[in-house]
Backbone as CSV, one residue per row, in Angstrom:
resi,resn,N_x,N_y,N_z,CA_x,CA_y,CA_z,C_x,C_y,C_z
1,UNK,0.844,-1.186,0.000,0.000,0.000,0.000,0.878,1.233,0.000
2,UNK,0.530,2.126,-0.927,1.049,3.487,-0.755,0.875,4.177,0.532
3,UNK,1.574,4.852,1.213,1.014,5.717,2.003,0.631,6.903,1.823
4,UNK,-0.412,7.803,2.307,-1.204,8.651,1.926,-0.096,10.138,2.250
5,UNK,0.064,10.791,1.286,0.623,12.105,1.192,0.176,13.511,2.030
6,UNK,-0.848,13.336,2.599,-1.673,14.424,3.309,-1.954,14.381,4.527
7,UNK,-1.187,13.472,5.590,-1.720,12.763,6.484,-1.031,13.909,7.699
8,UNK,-1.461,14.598,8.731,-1.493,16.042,9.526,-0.975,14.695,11.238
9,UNK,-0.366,15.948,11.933,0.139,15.014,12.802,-0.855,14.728,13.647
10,UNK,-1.620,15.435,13.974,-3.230,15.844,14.656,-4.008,14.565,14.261
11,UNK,-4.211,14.453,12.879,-5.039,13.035,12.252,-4.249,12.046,12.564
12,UNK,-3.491,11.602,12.497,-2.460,10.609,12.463,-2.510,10.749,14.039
13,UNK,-2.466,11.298,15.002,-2.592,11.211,16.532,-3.882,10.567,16.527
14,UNK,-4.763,10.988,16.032,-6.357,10.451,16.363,-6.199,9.131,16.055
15,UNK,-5.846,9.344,14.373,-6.287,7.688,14.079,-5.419,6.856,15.416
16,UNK,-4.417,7.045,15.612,-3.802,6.289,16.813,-4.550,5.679,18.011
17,UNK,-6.028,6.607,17.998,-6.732,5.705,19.263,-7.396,4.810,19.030
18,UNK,-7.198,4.524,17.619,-8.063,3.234,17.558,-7.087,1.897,18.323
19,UNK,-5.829,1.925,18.475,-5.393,0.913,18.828,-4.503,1.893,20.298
20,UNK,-5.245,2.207,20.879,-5.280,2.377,22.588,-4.367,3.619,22.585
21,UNK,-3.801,4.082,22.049,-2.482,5.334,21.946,-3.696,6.607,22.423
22,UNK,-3.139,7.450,23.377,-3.576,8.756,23.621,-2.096,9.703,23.800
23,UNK,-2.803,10.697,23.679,-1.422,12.111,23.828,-1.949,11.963,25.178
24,UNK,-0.635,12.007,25.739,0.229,12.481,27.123,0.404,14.232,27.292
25,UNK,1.562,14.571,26.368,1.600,15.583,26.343,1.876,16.419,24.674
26,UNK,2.484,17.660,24.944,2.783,18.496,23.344,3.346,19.738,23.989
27,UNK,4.494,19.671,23.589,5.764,20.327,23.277,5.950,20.859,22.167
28,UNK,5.519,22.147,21.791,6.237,22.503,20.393,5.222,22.564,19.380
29,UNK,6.176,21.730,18.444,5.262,21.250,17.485,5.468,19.355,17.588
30,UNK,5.682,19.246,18.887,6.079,17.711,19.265,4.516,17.426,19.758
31,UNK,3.749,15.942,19.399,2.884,15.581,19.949,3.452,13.795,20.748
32,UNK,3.445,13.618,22.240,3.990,12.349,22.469,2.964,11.957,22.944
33,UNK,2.089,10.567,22.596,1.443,9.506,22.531,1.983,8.613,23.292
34,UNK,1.218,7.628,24.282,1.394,6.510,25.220,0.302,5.589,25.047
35,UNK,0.710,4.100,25.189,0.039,2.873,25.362,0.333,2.582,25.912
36,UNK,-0.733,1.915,26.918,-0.655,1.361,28.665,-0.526,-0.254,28.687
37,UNK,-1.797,-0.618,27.836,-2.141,-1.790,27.755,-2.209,-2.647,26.291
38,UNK,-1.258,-3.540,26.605,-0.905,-4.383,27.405,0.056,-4.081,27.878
39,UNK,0.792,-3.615,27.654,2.702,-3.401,27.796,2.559,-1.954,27.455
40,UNK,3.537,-1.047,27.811,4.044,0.400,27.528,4.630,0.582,26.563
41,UNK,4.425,1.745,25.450,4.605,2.070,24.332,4.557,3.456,23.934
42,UNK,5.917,4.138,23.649,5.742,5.940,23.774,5.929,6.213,22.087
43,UNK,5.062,6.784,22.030,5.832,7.487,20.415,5.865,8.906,20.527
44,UNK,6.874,9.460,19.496,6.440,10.954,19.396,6.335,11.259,18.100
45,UNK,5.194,11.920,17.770,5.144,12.623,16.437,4.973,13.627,16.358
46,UNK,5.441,14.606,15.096,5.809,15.743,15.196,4.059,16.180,14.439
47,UNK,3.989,17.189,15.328,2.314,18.193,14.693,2.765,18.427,13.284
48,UNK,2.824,18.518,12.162,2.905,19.088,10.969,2.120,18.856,10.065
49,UNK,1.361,19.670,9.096,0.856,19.164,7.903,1.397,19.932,6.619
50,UNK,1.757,18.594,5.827,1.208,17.315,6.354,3.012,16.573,6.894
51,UNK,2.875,15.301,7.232,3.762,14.927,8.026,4.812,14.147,6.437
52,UNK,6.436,14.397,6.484,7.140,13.473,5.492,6.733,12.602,5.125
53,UNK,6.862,11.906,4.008,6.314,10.359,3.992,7.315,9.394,4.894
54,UNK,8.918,10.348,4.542,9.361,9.359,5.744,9.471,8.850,6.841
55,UNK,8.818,9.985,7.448,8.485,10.113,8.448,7.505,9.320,9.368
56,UNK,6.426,10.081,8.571,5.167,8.779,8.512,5.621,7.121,8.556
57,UNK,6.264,6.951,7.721,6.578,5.300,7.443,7.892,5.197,9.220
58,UNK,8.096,5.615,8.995,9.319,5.379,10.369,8.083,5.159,11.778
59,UNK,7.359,6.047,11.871,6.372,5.821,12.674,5.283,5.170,12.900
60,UNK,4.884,4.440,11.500,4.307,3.400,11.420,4.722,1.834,11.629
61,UNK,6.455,2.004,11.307,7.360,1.266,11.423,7.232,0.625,13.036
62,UNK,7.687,1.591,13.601,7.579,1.618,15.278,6.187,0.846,15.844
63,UNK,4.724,1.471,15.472,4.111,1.473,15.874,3.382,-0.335,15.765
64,UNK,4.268,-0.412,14.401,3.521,-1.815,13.865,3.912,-3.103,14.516
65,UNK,5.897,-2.810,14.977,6.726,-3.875,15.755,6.050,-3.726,17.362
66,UNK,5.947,-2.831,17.495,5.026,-2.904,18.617,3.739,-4.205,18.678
67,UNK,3.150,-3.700,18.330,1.700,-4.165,17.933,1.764,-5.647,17.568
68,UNK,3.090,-6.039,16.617,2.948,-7.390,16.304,2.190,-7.416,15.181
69,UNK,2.555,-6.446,14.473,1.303,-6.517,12.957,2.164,-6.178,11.879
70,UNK,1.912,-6.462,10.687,2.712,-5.929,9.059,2.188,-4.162,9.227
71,UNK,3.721,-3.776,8.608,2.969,-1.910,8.772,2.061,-1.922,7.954
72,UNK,2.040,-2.905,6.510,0.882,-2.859,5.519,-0.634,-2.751,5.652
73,UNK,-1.082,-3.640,6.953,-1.843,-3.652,7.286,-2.585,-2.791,8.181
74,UNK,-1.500,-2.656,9.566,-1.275,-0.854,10.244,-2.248,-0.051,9.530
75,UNK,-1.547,0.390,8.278,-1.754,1.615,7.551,-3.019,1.490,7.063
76,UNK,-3.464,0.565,6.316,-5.021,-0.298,5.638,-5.822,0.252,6.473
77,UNK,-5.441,-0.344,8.349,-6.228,0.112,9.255,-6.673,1.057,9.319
78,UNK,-5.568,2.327,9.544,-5.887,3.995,9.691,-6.277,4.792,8.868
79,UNK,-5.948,4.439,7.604,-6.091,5.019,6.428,-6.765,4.912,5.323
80,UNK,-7.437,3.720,5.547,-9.164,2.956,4.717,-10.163,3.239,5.425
């Protein structure tokens, strides 16, 4: 799957609660996200729109080894 070119750090924070992630705090233009359960899990993404693609993919990267899932699918998730 391509990843989507327009994706804002704000949206990309939201879509994150579908799989338990909430903002903690925001610094800046820093937004840092935490998962409690099952196990602890911090990310930080930067507020921007829209966010690098590389960026994006590095953080989906993270989010997916976490999770125990293909980022392919990850992304399907948030972004379908």
């Amino acid at each position: 799957m391509k990843l989507p070119r327009a994706v804002s750090g704000a949206a990309l924070a939201k879509s994150l609660q579908k799989f338990g992630y909430r903002a903690t705090r925001q610094t800046g233009s820093h937004i840092r996200l935490a998962r409690d359960t099952p196990d602890q899990h911090h990310i930080t993404i930067s507020n921007h729109a829209p966010i690098r693609v590389g960026t994006l993919s590095a953080i989906l990267s993270d989010v997916a080894l976490h999770l125990k899932m293909p980022k392919e699918k990850l992304a399907r998730q948030l972004f379908e």
